[in-house]
C-alpha atoms as a printed R data frame, in Angstrom:
    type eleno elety resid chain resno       x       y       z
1   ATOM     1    CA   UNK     A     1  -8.015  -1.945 -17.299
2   ATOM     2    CA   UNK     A     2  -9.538  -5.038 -17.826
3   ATOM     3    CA   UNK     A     3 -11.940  -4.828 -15.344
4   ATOM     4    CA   UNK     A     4 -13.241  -1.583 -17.070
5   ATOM     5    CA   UNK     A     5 -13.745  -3.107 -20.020
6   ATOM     6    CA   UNK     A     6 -15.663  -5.665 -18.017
7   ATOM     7    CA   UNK     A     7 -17.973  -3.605 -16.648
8   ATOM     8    CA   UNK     A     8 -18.679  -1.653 -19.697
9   ATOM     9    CA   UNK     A     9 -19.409  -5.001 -21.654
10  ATOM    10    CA   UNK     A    10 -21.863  -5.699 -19.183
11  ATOM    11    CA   UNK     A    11 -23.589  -2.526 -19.154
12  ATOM    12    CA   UNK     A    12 -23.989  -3.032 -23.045
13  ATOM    13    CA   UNK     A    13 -25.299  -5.927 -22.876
14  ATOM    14    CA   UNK     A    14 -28.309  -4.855 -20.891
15  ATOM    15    CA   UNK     A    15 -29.467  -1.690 -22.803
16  ATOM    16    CA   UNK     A    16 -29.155  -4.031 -26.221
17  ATOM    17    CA   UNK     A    17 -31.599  -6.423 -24.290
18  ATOM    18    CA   UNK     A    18 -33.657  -3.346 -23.254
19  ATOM    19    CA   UNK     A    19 -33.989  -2.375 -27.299
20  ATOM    20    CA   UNK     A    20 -34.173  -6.419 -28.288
21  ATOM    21    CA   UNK     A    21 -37.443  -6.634 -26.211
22  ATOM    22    CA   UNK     A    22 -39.461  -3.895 -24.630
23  ATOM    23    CA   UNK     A    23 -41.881  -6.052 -23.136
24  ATOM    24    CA   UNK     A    24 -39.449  -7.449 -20.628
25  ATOM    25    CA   UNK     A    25 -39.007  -5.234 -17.529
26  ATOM    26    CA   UNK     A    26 -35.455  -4.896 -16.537
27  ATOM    27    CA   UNK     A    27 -34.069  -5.698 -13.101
28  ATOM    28    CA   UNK     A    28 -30.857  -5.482 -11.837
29  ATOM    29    CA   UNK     A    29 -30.424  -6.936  -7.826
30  ATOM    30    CA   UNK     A    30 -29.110  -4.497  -5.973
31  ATOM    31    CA   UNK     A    31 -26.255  -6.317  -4.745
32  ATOM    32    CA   UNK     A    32 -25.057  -6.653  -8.228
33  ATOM    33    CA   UNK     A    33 -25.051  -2.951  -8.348
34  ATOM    34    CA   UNK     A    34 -23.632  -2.043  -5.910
35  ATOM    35    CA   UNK     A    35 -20.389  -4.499  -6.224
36  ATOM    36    CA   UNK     A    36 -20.584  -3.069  -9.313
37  ATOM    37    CA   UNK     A    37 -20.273   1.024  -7.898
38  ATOM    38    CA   UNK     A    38 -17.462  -0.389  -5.855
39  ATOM    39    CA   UNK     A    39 -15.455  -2.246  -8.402
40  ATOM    40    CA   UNK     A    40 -15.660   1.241 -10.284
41  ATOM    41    CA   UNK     A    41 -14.405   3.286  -7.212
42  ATOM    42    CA   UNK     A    42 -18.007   5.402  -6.653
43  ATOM    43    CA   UNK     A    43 -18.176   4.918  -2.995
44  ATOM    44    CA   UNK     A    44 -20.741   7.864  -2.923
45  ATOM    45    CA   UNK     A    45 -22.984   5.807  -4.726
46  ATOM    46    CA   UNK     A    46 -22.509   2.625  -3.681
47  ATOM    47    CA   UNK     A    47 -23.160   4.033   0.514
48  ATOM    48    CA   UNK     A    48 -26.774   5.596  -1.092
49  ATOM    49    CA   UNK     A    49 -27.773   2.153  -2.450
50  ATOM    50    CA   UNK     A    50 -25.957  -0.025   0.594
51  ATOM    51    CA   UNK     A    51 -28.287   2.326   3.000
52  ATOM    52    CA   UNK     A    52 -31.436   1.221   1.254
53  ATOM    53    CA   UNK     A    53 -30.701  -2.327   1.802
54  ATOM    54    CA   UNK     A    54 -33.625  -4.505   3.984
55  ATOM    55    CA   UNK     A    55 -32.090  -5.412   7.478
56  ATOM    56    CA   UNK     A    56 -32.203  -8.729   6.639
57  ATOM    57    CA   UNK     A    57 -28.521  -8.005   4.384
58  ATOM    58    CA   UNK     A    58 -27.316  -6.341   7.278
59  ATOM    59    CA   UNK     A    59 -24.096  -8.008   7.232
60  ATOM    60    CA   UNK     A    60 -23.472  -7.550   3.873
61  ATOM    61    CA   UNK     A    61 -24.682  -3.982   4.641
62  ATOM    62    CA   UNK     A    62 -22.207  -3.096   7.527
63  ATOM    63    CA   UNK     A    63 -19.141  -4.535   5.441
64  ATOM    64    CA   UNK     A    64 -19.826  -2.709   2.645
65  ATOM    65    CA   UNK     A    65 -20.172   0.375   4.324
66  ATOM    66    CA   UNK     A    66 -17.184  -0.217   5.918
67  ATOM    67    CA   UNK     A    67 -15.540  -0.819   3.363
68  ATOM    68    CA   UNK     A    68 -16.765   2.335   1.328
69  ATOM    69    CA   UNK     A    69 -15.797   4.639   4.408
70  ATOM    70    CA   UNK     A    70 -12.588   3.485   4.814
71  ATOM    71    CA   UNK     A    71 -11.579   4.046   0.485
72  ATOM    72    CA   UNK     A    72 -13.102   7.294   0.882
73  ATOM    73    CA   UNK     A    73 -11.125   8.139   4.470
74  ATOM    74    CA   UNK     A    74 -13.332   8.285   6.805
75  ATOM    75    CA   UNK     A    75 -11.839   6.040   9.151
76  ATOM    76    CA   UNK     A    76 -14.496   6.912  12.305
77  ATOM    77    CA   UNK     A    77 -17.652   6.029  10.498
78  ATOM    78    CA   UNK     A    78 -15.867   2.994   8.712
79  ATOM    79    CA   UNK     A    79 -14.727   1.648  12.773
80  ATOM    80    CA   UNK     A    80 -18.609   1.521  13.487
81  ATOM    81    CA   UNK     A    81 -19.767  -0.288  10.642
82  ATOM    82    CA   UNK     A    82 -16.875  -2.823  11.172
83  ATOM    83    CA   UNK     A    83 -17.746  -2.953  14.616
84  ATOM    84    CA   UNK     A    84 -21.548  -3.910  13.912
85  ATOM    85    CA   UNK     A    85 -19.886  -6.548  11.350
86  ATOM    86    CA   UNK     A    86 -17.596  -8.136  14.217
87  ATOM    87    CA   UNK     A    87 -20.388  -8.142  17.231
88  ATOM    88    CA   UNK     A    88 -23.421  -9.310  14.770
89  ATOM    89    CA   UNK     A    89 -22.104 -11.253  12.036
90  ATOM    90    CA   UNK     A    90 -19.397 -13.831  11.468
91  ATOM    91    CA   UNK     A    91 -16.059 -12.158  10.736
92  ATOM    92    CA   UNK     A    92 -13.192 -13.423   8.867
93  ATOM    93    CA   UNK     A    93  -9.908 -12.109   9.300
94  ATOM    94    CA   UNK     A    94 -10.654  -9.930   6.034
95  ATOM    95    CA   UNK     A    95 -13.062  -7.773   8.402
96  ATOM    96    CA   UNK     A    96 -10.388  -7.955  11.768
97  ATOM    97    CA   UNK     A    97  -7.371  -6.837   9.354
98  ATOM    98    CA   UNK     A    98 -10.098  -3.487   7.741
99  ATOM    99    CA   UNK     A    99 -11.115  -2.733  11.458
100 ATOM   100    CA   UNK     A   100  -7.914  -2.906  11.940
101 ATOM   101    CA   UNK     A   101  -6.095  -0.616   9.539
102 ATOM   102    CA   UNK     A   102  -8.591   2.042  10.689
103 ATOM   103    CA   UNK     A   103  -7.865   1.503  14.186
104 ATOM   104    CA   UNK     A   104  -5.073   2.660  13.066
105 ATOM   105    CA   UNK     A   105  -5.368   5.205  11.223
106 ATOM   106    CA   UNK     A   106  -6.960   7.212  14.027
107 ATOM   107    CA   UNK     A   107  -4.379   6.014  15.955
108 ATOM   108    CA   UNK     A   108  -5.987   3.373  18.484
109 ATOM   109    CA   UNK     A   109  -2.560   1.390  18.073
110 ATOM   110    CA   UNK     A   110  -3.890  -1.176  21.102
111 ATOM   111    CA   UNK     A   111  -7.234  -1.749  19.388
112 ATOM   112    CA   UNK     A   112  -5.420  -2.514  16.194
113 ATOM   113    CA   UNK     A   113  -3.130  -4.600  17.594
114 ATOM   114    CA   UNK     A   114  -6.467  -6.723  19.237
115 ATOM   115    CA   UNK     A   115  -7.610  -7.301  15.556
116 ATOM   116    CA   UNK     A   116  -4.309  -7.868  13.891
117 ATOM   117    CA   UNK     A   117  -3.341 -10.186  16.698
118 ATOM   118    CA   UNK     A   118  -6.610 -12.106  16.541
119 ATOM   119    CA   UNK     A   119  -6.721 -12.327  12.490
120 ATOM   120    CA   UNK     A   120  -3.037 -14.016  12.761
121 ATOM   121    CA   UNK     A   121  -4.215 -17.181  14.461
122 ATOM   122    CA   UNK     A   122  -6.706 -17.802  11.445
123 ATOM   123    CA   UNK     A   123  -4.100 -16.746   8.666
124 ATOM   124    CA   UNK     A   124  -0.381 -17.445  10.227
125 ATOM   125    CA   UNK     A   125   0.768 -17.014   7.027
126 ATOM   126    CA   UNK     A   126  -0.257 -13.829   6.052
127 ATOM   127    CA   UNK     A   127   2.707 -11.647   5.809
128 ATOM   128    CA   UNK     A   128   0.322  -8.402   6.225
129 ATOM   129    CA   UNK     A   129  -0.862  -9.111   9.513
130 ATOM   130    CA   UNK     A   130   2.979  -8.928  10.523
131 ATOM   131    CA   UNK     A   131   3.943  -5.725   8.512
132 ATOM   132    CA   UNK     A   132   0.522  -4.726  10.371
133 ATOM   133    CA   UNK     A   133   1.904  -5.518  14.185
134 ATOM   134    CA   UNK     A   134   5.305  -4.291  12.809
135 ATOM   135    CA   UNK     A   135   3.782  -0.706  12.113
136 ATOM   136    CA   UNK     A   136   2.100  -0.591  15.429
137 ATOM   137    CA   UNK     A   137   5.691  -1.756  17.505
138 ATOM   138    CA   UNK     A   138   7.574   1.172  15.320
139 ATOM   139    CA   UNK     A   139   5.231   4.149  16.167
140 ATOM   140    CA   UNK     A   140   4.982   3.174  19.777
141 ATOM   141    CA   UNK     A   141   9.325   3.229  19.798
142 ATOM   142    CA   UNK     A   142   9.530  -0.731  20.168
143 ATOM   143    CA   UNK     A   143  11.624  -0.697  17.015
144 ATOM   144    CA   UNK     A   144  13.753  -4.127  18.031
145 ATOM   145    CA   UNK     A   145  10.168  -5.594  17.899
146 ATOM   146    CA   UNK     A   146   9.187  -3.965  15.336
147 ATOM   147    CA   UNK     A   147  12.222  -5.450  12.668
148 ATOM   148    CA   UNK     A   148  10.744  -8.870  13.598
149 ATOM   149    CA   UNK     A   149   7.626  -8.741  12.401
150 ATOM   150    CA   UNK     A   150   8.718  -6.568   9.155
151 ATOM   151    CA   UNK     A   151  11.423 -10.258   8.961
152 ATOM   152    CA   UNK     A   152   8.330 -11.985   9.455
153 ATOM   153    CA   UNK     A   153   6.405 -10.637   6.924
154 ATOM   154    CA   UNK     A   154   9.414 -11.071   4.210
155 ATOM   155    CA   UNK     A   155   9.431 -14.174   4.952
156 ATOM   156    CA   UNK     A   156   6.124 -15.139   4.300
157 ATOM   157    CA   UNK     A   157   6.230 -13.289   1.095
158 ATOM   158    CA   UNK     A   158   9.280 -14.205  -0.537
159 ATOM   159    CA   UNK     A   159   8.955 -14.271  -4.561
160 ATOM   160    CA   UNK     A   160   6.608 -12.418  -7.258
161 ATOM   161    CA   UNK     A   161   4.495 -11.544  -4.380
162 ATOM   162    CA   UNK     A   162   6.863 -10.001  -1.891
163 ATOM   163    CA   UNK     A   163   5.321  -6.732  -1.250
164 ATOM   164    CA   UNK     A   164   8.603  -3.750  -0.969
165 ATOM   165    CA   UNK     A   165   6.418  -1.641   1.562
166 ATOM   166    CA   UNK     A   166   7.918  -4.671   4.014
167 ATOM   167    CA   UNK     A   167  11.802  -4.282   3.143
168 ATOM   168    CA   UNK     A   168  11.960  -0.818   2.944
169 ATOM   169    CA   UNK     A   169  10.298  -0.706   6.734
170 ATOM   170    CA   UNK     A   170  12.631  -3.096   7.606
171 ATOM   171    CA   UNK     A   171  15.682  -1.516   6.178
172 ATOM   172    CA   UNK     A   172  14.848   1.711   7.016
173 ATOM   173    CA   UNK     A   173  14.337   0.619  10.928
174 ATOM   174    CA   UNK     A   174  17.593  -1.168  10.903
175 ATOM   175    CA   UNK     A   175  19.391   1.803   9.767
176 ATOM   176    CA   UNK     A   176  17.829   3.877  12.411
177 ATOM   177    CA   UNK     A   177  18.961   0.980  15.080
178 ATOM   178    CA   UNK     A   178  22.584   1.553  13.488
179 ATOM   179    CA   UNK     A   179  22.275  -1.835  12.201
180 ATOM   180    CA   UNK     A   180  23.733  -1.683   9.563
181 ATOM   181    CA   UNK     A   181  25.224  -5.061   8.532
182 ATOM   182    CA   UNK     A   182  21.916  -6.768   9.467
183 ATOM   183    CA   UNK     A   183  20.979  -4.146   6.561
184 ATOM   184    CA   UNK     A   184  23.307  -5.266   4.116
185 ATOM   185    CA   UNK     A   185  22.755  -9.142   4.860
186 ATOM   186    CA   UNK     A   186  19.222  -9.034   4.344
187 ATOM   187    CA   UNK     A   187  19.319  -6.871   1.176
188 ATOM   188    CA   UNK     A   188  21.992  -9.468  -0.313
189 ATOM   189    CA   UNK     A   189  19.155 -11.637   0.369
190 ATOM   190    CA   UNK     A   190  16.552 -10.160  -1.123
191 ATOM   191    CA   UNK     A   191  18.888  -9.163  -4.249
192 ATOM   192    CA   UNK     A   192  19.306 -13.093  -4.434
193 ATOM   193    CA   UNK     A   193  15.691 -13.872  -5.591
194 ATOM   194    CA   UNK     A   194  15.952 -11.458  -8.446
195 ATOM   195    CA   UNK     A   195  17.049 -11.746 -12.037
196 ATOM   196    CA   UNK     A   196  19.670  -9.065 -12.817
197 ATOM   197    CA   UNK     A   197  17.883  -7.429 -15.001
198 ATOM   198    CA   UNK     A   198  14.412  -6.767 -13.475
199 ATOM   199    CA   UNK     A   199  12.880  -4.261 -12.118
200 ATOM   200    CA   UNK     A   200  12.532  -5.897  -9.058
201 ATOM   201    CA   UNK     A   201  16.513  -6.317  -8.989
202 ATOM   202    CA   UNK     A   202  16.845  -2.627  -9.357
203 ATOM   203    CA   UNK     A   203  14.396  -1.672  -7.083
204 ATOM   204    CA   UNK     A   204  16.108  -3.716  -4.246
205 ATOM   205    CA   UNK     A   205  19.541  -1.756  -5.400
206 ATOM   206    CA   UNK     A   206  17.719   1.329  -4.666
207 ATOM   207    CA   UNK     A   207  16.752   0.124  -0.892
208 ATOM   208    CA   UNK     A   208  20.183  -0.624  -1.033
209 ATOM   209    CA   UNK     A   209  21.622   3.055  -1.435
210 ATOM   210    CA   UNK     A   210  19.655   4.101   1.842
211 ATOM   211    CA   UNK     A   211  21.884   2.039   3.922
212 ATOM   212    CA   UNK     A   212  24.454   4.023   2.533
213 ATOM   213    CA   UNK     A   213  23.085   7.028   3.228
214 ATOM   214    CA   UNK     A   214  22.091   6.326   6.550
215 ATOM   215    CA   UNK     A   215  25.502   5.930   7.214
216 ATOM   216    CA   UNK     A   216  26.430   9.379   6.055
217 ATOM   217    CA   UNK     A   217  28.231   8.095   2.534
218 ATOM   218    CA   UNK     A   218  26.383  10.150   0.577
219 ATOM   219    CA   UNK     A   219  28.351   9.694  -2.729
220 ATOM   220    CA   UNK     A   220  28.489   5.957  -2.375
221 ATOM   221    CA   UNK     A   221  25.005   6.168  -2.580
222 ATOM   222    CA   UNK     A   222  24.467   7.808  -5.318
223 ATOM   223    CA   UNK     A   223  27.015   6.493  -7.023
224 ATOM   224    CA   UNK     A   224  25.207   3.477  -6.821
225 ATOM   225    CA   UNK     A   225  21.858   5.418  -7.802
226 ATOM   226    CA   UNK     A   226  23.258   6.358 -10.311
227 ATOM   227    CA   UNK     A   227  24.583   3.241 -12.222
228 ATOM   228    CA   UNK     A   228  20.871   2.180 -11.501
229 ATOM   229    CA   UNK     A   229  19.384   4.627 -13.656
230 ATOM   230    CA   UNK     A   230  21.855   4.537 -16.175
231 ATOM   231    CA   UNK     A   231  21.031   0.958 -17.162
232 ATOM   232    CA   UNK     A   232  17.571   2.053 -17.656
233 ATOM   233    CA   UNK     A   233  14.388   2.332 -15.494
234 ATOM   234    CA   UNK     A   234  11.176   1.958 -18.119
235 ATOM   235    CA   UNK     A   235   9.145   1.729 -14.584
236 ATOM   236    CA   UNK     A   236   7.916   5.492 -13.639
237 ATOM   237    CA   UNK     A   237   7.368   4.877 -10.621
238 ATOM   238    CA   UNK     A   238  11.049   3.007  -9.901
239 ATOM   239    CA   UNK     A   239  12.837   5.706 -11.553
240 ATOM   240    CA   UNK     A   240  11.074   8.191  -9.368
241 ATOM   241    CA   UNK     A   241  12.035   6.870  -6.254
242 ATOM   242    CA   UNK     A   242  15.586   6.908  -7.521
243 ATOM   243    CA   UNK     A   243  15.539  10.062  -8.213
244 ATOM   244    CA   UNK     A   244  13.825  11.070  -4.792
245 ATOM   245    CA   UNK     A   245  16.783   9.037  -2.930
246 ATOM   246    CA   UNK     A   246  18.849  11.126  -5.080
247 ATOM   247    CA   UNK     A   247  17.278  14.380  -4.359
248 ATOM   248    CA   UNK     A   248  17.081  13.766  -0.112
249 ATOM   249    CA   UNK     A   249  21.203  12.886  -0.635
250 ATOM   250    CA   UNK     A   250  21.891  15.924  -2.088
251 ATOM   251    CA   UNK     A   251  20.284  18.576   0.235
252 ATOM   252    CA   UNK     A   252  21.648  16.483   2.917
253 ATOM   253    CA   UNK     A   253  24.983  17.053   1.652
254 ATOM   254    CA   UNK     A   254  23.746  20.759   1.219
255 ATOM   255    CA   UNK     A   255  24.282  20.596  -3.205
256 ATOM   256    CA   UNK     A   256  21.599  22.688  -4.044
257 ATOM   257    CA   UNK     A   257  22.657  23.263  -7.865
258 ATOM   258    CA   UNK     A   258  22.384  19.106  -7.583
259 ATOM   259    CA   UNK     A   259  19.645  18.851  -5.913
260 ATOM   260    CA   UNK     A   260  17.958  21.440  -8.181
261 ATOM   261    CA   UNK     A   261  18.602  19.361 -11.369
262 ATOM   262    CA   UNK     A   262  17.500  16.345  -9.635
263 ATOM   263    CA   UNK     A   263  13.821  17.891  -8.458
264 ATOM   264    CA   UNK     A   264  13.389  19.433 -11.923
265 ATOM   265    CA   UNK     A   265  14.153  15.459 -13.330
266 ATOM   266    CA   UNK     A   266  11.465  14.761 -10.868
267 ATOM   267    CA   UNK     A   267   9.107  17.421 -11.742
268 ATOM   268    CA   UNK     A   268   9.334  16.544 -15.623
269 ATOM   269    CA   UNK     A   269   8.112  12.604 -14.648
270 ATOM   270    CA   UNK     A   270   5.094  14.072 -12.356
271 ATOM   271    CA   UNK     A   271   4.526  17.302 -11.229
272 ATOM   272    CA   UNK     A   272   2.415  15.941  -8.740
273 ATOM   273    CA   UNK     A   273   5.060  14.186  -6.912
274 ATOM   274    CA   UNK     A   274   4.460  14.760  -3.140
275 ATOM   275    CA   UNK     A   275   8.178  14.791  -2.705
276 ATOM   276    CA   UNK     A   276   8.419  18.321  -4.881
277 ATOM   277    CA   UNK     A   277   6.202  19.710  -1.796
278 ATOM   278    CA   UNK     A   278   8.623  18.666   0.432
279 ATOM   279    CA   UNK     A   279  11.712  20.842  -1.319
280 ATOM   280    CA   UNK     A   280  12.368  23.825  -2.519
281 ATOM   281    CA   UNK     A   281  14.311  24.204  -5.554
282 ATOM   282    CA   UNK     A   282  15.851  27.674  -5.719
């Protein structure tokens, strides 16, 4: 929010210069703009100006254009301006990790896992370069692998900025290995960095129930869901994923008048939920 306030200052500023003095031509660098398009999430836009840009900005040009592909899905065209960025200009790991993700995205798991790999030996400490390589070692079956870099990436991310995406991935991969104490152990960990009553705490408890459920006791789990939402959830998107836990456990245990309530619980929060396309509620 506050960077749309920002922006809007800044655009008010210029027209009240434009009335303050007429004689003054105004001139805005193109650069400026287009970080500007960007910031506000017109990708259309900001590709028409980026294309306009003298050769001599070409690196600037091929990142951006990368960049803009990529947000707007177009994984194929964002891979060649990336690729121009890497073989003519002087990439960071910020441009190896993009290529990267969209490498993977169109499923050229080796030529991700080039980039990621090569981006780790500038930044060893980034724990998304890990949960990167993890992804990759999961979806080509190397799952013991793959637990070691999700570990990996936990551990480089411990505290406010531990990102979830990484313990559910591992939890969930554990639970498919049947490992299910290694489950509980590192959860207990997590849990530990948490005050009791955060949102972060109850989140964790959440991951928690799947280990549960992996294991087939369904009530446990949402038992446990349960006594989560009960103490309040006044994050929409926590609550949700409760509930969503809460929904798969019931149709696995074949409940549909449960299952039912919990979708239309679901549906009342955000009728968009992708989840409600993957049900049906009869």
């Amino acid at each position: 929010m506050l960077k749309h306030k920002t922006l809007i200052t800044i655009i008010l500023i210029l027209v009240a210069s434009v009335d303050k003095s007429f004689s003054q031509e105004l001139k805005i660098d193109p650069m400026y703009r287009i970080q500007l398009l960007v910031q506000m999430g017109k990708y259309e836009s900001a590709i028409e100006f980026t294309e306009k840009l003298d050769d001599s900005l070409k690196c600037g040009k091929f990142e951006i254009l990368g960049f803009c592909y990529q947000n707007l899905n177009n994984d194929s065209k964002s891979i060649t301006y990336y690729e121009k960025y890497i073989a003519e200009c002087d990439p960071s790991y910020i441009q190896r990790v993009n290529l990267g993700d969209s490498y993977y995205k169109t499923n050229q798991l080796e030529k991700a896992k080039e980039q990621f790999l090569i981006a780790q030996k500038t930044e060893p400490e980034l724990g998304l370069i890990d949960y990167n390589l993890g992804l990759i070692e999961y979806d080509k079956g190397n799952k013991e692998k793959a637990v070691e870099y999700f570990t990996s990436a936990i551990n480089k991310t411990k505290g406010e900025t531990l990102d979830f995406d990484y313990v559910e991935m591992q939890i969930n991969t554990l639970n498919e290995l049947k490992e299910y104490d290694s489950s509980f152990k590192n959860i207990a960990t997590i849990l530990e960095l948490w005050d009791k009553n955060s949102i972060e705490y109850k989140y964790t408890l959440i991951i928690k129930s799947s280990i549960f459920g992996a294991k087939g006791e369904y009530q446990s789990a949402i038992k446990m869901l349960d006594d989560i939402i009960d103490s309040g959830i006044d994050n929409e998107i926590v609550l949700l994923e409760a509930y969503t836990y809460q929904l798969d456990f019931y149709s696995k245990m074949n409940k549909k008048k449960k299952a039912c309530e919990i979708y239309t619980k679901i549906e009342s929060i955000n009728p968009q939920s992708g989840i409600l396309k993957e049900y049906k509620c009869e």
